[in-house]
N, C-alpha and C positions, 0 to 999 in steps of 0.2 A: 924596613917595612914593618908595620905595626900590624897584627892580629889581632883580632880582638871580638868575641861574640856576641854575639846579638840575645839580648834578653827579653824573652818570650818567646810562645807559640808563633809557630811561620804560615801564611795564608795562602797559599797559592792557589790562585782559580782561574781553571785551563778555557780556554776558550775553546774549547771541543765540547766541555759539558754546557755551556751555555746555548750555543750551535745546538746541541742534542735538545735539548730542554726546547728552546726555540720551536724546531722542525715538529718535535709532538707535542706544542699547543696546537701549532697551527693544522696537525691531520686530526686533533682531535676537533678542532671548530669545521674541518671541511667534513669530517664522518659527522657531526650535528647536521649544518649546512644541509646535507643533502639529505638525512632520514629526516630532517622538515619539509625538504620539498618532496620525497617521496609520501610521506603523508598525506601531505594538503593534497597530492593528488587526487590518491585514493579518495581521500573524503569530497572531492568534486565529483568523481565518478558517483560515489555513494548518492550524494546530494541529486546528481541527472538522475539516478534509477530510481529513486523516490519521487520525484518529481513528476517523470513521464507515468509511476505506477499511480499514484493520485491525481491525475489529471486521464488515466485512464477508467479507474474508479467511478467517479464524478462524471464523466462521458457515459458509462453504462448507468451511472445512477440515473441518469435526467431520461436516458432512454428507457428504463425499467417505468418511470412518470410516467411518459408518454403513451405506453403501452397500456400499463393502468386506467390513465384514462380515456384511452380508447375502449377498454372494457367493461370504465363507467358509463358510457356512453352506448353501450352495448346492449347492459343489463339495463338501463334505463327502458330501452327500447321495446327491450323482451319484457319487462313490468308493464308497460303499458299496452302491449299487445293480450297480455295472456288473463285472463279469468280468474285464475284463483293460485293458490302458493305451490299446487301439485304441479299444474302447467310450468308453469315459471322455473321449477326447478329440474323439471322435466326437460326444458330447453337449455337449461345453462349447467345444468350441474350445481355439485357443493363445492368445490375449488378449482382452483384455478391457479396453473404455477407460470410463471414470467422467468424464464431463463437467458440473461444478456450477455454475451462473453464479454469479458475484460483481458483477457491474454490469452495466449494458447495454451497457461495449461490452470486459469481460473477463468469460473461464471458467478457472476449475481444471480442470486436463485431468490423470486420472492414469489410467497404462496399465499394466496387471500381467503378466506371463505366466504363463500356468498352466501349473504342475508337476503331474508324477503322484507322488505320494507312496510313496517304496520302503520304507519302516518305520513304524509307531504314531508318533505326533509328527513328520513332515516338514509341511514347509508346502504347502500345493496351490496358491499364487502367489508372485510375486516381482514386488514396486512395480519395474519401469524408468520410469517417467516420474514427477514430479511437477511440475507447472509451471503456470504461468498465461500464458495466452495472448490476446492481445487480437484474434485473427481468429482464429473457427471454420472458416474454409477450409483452415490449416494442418496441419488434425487430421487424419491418414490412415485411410484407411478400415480400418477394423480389422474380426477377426470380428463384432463385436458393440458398441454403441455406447449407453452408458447416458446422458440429458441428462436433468439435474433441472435445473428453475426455481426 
């Protein structure tokens, strides 16, 4: 029997580190995996709340319109009833606030001042406020105070 040694380094690669190596690619792709769909979730949820809050917005906007121009149609009426600029302000006041809820815990708050009109086509208000406000305590007490739900 002849002996005889082997020249060079020896390689041995166990099939256990390979197994190991294996097993934590693969929980490192399923911890990926799942913090992507845990994400995407979330950002769907985010996407609804945005969504329903802008579409709730835009609901109170067109309604805060509406109110407006029910008011122009108001003071129209009262201009052409009333005599002179004392009456006319005498019946409607200097402002006028339109408060429309948007959620339960914000309002559209918009405040106008009313103009007396000195020729055929002037305006009888002028929007100074637009804003949303999340505490109706802020809102100053004005002549006159419109709240739709």
């Amino acid at each position: 029997m002849s002996f005889y040694k082997k020249s060079g380094p020896e390689f041995h690669v166990n099939v256990g580190s390979s197994s190991i190596l294996l097993i934590f690619v693969i929980l490192c792709l399923i911890s990926f995996a799942t913090l992507s769909i845990v994400s995407a979730n979330a950002d769907a949820k985010l996407s609804s709340r945005v969504a329903e809050r802008t579409a709730a917005y835009y609901e109170a906007c067109n309604q805060a319109q509406e109110n407006i121009a029910s008011i122009d149609r108001t003071l129209a009426s009262v201009y052409a009833d009333s005599f002179d600029e004392d009456e006319y302000f005498m019946a409607v006041g200097h402002k006028k606030t339109c408060i429309v809820a948007i959620s339960d815990l914000q309002t559209l708050t918009v405040t106008l001042d009313i103009l007396y009109p000195r020729q055929e086509g002037d305006p009888f208000y002028r929007v100074t406020s637009w804003q949303v406000v999340t505490d109706s305590s802020d809102v100053e007490d004005e002549d006159s105070v419109l709240l739709i739900h």
